[in-house]
Backbone as XML, in Angstrom:
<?xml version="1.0"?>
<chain id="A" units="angstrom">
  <residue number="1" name="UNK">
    <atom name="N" x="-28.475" y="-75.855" z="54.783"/>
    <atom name="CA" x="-27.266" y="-75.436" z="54.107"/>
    <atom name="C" x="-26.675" y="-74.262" z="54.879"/>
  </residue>
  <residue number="2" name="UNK">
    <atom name="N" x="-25.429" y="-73.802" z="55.217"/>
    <atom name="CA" x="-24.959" y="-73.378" z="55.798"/>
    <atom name="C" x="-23.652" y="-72.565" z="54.618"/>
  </residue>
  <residue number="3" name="UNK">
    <atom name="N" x="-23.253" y="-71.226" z="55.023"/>
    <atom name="CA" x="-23.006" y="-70.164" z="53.946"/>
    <atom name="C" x="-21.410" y="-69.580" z="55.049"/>
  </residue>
  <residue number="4" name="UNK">
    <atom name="N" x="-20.412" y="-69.929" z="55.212"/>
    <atom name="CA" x="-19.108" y="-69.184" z="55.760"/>
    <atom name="C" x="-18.673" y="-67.903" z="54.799"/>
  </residue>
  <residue number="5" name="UNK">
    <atom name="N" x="-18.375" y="-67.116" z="55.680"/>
    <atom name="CA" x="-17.477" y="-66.161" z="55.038"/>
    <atom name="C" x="-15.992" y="-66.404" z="55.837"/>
  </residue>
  <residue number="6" name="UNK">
    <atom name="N" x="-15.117" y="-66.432" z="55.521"/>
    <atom name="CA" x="-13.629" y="-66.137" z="56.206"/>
    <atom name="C" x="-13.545" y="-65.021" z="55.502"/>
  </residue>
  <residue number="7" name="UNK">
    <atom name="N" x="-12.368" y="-64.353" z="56.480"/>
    <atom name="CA" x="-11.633" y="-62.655" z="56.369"/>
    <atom name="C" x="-10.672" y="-62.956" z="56.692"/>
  </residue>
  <residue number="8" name="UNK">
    <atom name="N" x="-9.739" y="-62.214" z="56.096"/>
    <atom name="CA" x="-8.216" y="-62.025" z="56.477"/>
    <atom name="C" x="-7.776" y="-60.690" z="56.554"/>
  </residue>
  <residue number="9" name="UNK">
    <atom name="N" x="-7.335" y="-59.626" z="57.639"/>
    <atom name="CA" x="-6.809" y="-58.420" z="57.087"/>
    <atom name="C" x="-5.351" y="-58.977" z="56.704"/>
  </residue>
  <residue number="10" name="UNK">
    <atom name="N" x="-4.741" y="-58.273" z="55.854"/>
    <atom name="CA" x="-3.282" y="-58.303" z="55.605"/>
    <atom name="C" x="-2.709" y="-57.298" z="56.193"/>
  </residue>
  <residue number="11" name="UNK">
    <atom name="N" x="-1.383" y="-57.837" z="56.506"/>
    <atom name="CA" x="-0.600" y="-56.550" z="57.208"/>
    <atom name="C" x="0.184" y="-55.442" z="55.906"/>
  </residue>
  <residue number="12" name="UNK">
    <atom name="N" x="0.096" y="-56.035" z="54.489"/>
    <atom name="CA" x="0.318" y="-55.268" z="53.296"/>
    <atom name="C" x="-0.658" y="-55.725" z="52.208"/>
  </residue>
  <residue number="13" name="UNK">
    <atom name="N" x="-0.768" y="-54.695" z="51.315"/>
    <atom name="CA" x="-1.792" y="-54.919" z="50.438"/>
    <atom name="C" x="-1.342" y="-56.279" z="49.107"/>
  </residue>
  <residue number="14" name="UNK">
    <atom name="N" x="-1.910" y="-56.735" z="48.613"/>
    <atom name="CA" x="-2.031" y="-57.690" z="47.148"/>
    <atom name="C" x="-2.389" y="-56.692" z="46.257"/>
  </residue>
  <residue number="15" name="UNK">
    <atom name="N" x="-1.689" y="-57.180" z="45.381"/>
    <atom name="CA" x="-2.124" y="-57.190" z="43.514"/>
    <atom name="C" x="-3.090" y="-58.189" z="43.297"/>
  </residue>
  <residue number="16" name="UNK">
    <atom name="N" x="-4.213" y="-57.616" z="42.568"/>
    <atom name="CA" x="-4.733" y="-58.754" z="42.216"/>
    <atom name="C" x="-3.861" y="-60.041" z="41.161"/>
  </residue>
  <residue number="17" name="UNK">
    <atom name="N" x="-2.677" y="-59.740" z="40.889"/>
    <atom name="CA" x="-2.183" y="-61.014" z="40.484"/>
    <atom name="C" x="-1.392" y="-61.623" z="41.456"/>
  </residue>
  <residue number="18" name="UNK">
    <atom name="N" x="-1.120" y="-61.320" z="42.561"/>
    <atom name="CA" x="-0.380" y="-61.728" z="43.857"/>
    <atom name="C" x="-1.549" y="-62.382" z="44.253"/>
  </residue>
  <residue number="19" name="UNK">
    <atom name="N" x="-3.030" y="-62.382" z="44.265"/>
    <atom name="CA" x="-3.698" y="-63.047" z="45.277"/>
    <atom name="C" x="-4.439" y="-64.081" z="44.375"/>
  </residue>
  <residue number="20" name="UNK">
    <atom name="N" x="-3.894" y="-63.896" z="43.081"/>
    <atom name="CA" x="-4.515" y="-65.059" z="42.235"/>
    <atom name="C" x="-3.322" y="-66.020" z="42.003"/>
  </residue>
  <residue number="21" name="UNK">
    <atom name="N" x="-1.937" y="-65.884" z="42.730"/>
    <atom name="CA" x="-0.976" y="-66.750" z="42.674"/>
    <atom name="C" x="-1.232" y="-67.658" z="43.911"/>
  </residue>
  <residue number="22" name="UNK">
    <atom name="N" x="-1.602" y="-66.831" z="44.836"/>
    <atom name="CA" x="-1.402" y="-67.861" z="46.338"/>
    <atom name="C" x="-3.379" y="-68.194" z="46.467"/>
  </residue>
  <residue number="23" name="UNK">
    <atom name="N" x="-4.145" y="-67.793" z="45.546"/>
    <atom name="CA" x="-5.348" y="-68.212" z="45.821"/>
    <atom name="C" x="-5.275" y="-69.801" z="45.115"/>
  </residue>
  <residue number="24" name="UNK">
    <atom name="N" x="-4.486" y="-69.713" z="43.472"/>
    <atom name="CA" x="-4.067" y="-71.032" z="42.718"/>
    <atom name="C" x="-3.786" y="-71.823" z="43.575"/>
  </residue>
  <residue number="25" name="UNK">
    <atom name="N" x="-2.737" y="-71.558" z="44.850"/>
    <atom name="CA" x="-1.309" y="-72.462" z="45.824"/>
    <atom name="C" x="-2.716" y="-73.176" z="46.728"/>
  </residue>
  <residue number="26" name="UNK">
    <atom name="N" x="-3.415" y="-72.480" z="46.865"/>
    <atom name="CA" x="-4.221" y="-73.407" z="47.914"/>
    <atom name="C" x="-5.568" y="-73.726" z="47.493"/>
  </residue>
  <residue number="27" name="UNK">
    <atom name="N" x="-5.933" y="-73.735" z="46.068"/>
    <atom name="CA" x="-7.152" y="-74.158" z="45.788"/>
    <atom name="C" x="-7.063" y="-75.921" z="45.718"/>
  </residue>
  <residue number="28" name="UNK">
    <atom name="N" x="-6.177" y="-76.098" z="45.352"/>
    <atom name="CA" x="-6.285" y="-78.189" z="45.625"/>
    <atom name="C" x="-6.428" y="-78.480" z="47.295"/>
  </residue>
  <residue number="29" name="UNK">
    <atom name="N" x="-6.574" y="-77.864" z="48.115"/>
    <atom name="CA" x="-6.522" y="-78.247" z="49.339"/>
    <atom name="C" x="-7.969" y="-78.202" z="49.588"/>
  </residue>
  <residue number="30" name="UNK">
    <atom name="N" x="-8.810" y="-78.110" z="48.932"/>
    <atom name="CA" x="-10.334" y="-77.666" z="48.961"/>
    <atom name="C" x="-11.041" y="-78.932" z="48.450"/>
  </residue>
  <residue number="31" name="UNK">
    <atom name="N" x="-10.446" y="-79.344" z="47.252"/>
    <atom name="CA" x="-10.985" y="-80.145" z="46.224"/>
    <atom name="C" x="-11.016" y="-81.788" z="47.250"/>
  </residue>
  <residue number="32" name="UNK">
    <atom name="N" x="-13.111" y="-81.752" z="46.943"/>
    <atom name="CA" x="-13.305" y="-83.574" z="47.970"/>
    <atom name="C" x="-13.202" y="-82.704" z="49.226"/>
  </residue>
  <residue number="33" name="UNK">
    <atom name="N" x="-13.350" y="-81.968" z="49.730"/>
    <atom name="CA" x="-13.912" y="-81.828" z="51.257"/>
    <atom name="C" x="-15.292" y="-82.225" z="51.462"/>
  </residue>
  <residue number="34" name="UNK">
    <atom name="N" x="-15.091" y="-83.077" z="52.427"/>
    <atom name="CA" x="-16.650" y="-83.446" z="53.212"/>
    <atom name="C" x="-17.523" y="-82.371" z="53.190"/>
  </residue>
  <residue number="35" name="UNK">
    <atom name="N" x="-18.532" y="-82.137" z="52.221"/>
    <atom name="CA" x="-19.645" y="-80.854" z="52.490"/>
    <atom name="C" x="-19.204" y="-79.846" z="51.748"/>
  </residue>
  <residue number="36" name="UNK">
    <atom name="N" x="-18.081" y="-79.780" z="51.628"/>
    <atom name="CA" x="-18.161" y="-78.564" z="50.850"/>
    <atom name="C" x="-18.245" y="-78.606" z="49.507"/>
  </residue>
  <residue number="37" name="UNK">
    <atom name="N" x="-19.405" y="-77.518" z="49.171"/>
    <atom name="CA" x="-20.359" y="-77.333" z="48.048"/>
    <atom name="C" x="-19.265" y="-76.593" z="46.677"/>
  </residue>
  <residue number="38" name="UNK">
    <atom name="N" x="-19.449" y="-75.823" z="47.454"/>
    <atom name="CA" x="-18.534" y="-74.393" z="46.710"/>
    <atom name="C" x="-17.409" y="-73.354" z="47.391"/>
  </residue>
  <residue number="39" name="UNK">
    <atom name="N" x="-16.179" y="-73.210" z="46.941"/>
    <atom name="CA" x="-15.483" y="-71.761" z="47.554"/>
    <atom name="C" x="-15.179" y="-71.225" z="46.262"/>
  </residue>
  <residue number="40" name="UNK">
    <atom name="N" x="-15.018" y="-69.623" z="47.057"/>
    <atom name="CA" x="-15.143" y="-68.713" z="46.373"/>
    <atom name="C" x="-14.102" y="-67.822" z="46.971"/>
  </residue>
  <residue number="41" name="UNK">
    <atom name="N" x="-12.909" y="-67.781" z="46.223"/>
    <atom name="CA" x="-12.323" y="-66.854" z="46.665"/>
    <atom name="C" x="-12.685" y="-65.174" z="46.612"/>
  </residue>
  <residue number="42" name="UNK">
    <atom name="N" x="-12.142" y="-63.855" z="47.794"/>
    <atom name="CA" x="-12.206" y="-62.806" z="47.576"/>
    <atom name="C" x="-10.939" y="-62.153" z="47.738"/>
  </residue>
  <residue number="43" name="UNK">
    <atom name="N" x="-11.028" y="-61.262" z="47.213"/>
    <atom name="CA" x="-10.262" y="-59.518" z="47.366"/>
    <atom name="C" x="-10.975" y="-58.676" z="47.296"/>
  </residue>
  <residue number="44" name="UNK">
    <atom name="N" x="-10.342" y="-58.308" z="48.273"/>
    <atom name="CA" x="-10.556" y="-56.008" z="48.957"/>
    <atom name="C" x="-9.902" y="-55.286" z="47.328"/>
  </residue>
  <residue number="45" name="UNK">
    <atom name="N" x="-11.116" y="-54.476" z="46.970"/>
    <atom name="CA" x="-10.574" y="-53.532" z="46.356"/>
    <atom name="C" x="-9.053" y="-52.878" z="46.362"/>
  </residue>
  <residue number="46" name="UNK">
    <atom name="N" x="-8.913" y="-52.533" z="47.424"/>
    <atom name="CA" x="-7.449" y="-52.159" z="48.145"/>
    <atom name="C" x="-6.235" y="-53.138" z="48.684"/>
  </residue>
  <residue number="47" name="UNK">
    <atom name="N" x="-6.759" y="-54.329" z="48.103"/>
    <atom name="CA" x="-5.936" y="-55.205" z="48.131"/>
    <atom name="C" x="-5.514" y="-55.930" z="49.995"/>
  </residue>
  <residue number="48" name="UNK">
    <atom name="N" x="-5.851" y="-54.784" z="50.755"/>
    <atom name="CA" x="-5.680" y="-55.595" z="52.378"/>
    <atom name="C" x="-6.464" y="-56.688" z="52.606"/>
  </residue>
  <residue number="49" name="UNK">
    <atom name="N" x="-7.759" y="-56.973" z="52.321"/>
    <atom name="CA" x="-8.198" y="-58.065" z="52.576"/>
    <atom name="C" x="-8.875" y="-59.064" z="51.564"/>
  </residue>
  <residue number="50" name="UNK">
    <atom name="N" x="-8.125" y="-60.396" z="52.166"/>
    <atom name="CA" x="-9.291" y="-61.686" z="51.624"/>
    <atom name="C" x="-9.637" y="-62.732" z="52.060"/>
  </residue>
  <residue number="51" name="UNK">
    <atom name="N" x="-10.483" y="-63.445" z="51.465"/>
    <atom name="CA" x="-10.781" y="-64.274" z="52.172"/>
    <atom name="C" x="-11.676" y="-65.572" z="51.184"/>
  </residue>
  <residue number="52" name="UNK">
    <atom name="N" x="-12.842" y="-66.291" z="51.910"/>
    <atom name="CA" x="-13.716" y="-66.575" z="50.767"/>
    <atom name="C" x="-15.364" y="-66.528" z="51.324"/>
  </residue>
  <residue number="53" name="UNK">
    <atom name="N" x="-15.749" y="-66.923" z="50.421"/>
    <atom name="CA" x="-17.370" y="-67.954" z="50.348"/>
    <atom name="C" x="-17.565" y="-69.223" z="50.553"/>
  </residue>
  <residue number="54" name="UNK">
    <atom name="N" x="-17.608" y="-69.834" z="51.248"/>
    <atom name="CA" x="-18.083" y="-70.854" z="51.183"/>
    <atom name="C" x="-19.106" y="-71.606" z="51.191"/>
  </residue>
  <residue number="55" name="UNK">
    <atom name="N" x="-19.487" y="-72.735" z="50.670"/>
    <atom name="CA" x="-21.021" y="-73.086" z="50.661"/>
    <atom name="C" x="-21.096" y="-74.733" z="51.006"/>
  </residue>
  <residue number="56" name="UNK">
    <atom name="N" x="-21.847" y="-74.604" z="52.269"/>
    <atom name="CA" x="-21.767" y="-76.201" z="53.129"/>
    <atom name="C" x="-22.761" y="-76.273" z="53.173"/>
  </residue>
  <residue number="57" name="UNK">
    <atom name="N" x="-22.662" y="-78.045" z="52.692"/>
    <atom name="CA" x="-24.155" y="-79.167" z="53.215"/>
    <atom name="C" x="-24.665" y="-78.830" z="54.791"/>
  </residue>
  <residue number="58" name="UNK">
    <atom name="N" x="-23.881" y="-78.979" z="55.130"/>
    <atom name="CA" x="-24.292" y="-78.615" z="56.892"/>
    <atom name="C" x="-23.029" y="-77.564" z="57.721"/>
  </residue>
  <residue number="59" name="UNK">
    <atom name="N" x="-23.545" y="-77.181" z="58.813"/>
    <atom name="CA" x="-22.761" y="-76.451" z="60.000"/>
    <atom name="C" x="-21.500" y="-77.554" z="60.593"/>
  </residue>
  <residue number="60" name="UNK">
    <atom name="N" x="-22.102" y="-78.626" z="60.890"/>
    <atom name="CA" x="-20.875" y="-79.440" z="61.251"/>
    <atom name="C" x="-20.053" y="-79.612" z="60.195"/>
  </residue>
  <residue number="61" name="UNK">
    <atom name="N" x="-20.505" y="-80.240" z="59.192"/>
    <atom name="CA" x="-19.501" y="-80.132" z="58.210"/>
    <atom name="C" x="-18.173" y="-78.685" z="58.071"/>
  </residue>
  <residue number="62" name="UNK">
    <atom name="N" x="-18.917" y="-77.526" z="57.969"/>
    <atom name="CA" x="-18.427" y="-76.665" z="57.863"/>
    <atom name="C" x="-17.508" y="-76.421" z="59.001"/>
  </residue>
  <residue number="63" name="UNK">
    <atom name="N" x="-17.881" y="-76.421" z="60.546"/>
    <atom name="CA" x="-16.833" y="-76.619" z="61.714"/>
    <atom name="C" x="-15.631" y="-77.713" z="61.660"/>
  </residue>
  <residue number="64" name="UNK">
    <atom name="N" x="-15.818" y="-78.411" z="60.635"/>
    <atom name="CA" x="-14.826" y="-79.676" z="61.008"/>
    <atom name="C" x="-13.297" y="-78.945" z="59.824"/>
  </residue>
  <residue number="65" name="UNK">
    <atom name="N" x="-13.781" y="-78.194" z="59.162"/>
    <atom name="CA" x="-12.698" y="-77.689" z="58.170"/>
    <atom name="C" x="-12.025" y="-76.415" z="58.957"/>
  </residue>
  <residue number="66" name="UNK">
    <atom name="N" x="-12.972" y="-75.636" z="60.172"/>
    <atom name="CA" x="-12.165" y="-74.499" z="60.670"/>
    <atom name="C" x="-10.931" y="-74.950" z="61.944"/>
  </residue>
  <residue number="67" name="UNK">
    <atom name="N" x="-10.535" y="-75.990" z="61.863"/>
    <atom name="CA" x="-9.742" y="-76.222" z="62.951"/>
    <atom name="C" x="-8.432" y="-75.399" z="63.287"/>
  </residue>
  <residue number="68" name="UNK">
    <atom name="N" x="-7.672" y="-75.762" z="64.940"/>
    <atom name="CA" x="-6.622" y="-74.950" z="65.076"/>
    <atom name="C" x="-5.690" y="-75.347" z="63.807"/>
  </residue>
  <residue number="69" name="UNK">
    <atom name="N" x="-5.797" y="-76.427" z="63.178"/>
    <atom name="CA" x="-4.377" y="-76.151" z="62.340"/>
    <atom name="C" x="-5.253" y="-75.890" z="60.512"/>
  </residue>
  <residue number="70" name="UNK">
    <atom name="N" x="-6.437" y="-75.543" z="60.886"/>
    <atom name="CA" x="-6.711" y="-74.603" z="59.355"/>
    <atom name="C" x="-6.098" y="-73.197" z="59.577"/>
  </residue>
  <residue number="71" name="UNK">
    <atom name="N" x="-6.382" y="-72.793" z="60.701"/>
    <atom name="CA" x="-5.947" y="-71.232" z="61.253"/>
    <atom name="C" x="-4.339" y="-71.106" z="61.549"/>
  </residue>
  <residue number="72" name="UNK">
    <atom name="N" x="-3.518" y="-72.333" z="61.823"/>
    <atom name="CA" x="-2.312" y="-71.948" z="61.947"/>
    <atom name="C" x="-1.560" y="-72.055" z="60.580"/>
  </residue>
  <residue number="73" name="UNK">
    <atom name="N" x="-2.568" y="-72.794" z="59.471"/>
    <atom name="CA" x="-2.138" y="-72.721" z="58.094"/>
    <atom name="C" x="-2.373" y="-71.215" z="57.563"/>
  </residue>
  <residue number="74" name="UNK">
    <atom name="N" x="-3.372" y="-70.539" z="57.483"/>
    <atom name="CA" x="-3.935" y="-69.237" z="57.124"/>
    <atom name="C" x="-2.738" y="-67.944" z="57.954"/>
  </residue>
  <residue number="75" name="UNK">
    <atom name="N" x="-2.441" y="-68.542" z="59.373"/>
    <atom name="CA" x="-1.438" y="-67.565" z="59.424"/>
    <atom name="C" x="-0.468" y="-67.450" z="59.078"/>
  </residue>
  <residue number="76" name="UNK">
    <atom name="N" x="-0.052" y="-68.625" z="59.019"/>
    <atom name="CA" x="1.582" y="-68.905" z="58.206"/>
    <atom name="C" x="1.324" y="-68.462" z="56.713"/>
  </residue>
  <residue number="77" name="UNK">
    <atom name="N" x="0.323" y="-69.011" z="55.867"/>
    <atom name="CA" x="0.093" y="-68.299" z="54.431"/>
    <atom name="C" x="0.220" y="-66.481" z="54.565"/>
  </residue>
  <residue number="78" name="UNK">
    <atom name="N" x="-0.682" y="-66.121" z="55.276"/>
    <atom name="CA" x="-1.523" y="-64.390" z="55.008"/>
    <atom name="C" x="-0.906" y="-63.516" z="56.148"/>
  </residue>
  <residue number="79" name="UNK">
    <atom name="N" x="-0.096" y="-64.177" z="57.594"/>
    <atom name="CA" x="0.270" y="-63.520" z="58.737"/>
    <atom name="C" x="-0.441" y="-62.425" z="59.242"/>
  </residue>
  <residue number="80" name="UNK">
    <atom name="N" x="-1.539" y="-63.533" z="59.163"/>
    <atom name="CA" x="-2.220" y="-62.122" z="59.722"/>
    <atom name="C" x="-3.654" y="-64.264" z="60.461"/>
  </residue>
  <residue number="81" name="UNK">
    <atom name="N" x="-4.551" y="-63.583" z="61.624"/>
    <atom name="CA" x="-5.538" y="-64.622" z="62.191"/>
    <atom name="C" x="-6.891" y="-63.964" z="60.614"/>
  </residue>
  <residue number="82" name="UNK">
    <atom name="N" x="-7.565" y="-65.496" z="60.648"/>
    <atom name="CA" x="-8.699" y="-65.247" z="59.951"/>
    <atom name="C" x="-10.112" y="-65.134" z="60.970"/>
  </residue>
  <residue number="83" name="UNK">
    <atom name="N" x="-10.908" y="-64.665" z="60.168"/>
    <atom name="CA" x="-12.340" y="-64.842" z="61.408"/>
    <atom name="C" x="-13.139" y="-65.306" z="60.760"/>
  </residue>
  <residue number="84" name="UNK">
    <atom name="N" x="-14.139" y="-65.889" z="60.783"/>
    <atom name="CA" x="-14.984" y="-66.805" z="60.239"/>
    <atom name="C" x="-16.000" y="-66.584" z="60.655"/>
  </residue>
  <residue number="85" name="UNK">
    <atom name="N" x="-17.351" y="-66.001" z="59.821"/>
    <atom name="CA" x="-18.891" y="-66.113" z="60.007"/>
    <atom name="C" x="-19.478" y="-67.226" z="59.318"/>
  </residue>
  <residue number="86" name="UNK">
    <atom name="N" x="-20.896" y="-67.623" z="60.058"/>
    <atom name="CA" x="-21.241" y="-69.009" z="59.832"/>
    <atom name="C" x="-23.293" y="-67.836" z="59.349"/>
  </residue>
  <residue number="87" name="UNK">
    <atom name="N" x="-23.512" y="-68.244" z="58.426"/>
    <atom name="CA" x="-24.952" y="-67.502" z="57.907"/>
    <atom name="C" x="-25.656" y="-68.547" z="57.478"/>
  </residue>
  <residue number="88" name="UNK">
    <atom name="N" x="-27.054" y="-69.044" z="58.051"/>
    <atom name="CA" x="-27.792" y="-69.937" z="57.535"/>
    <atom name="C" x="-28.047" y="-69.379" z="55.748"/>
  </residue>
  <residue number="89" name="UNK">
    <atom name="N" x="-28.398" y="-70.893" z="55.189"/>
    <atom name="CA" x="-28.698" y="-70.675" z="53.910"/>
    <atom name="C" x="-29.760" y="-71.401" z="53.458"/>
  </residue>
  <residue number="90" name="UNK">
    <atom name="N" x="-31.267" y="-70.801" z="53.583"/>
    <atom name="CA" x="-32.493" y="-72.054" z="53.506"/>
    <atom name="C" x="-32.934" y="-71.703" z="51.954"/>
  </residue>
  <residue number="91" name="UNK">
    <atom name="N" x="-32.382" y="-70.679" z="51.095"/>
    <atom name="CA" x="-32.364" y="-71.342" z="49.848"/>
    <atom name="C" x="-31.528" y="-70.698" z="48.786"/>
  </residue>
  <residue number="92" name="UNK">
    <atom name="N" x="-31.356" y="-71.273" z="48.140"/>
    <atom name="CA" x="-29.915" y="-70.852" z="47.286"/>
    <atom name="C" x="-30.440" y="-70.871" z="45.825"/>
  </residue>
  <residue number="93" name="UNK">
    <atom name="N" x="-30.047" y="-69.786" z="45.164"/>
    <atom name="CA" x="-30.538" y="-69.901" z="43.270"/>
    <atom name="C" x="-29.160" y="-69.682" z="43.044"/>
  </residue>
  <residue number="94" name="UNK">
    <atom name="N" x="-29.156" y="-71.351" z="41.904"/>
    <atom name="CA" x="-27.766" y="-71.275" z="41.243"/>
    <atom name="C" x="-28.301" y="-71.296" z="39.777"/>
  </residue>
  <residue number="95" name="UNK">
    <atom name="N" x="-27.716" y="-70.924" z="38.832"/>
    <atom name="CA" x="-27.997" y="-69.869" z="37.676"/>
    <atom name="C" x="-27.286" y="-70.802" z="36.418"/>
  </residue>
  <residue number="96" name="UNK">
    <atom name="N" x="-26.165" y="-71.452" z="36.854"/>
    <atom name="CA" x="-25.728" y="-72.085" z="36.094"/>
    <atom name="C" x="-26.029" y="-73.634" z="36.279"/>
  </residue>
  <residue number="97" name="UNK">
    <atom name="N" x="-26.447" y="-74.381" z="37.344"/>
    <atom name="CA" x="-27.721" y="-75.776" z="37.501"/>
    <atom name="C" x="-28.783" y="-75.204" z="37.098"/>
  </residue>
  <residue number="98" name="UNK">
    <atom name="N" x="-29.527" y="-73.827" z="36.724"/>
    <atom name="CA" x="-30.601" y="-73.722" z="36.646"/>
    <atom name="C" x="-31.645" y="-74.273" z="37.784"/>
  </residue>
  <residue number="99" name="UNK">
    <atom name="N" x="-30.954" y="-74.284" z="39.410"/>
    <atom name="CA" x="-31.732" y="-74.505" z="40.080"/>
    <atom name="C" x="-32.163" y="-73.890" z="40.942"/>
  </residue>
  <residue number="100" name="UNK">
    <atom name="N" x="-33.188" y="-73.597" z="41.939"/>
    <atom name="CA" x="-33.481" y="-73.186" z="43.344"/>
    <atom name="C" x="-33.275" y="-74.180" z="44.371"/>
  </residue>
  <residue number="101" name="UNK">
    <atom name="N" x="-32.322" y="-74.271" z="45.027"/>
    <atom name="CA" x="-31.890" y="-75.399" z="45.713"/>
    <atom name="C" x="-32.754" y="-75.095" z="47.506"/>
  </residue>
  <residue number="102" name="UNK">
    <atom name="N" x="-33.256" y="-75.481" z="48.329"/>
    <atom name="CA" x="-33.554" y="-75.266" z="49.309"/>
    <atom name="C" x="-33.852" y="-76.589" z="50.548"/>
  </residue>
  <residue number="103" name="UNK">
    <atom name="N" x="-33.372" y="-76.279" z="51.707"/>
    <atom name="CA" x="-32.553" y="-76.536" z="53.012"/>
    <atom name="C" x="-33.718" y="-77.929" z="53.225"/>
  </residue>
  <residue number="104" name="UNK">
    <atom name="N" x="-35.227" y="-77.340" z="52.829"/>
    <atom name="CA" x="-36.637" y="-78.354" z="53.116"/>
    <atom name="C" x="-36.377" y="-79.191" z="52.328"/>
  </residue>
  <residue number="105" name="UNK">
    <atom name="N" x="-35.894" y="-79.396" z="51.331"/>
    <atom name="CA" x="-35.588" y="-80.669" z="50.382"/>
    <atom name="C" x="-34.488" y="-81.580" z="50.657"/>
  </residue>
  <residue number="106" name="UNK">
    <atom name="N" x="-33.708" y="-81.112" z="51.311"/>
    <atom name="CA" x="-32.545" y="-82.033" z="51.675"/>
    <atom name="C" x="-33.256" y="-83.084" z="53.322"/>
  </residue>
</chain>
């Protein structure tokens, strides 16, 4: 299992109700992706940055969603480039499955 973070700085800060309008605008673009488990949107205290969580079946999976035109979408949305960390995930406790999910079982 494989764990992304994306970042965005902004070149001006959000309200948290400004980033729960354009977080709404692009949450159907998520929904049925190959692998992807879970996103999670964020905000900066201070409103300059966000980004999300994400949670992938695999690394490829997860590379096939960062393409040049995911990033030329993110700039045109946020005008600002995103960066993307990739963090292994060999086991995961989810609280609401009541499960310990881990990487040896799949």
């Amino acid at each position: 299992m494989i764990t992304t973070l994306t970042t965005f700085i902004l070149p001006k800060p959000v309200t948290r109700e400004e980033a729960r309008s354009i977080f709404l605008s692009t949450a159907p673009k998520y929904r049925g992706v190959p692998g992807l488990l879970r996103k999670t949107y964020l905000l900066s205290e201070d409103g300059r940055t966000v980004g999300g969580v994400y949670f992938w079946n695999s690394r490829r999976e997860a590379e096939a969603m960062y393409t040049d035109a995911w990033r030329a979408f993110v700039r045109e949305k946020y005008d600002t480039d995103p960066t993307v960390a990739y963090f292994e995930s060999p086991v995961v406790v989810d609280n609401v499955a009541q499960q310990i999910l881990s990487d040896a079982a799949a």
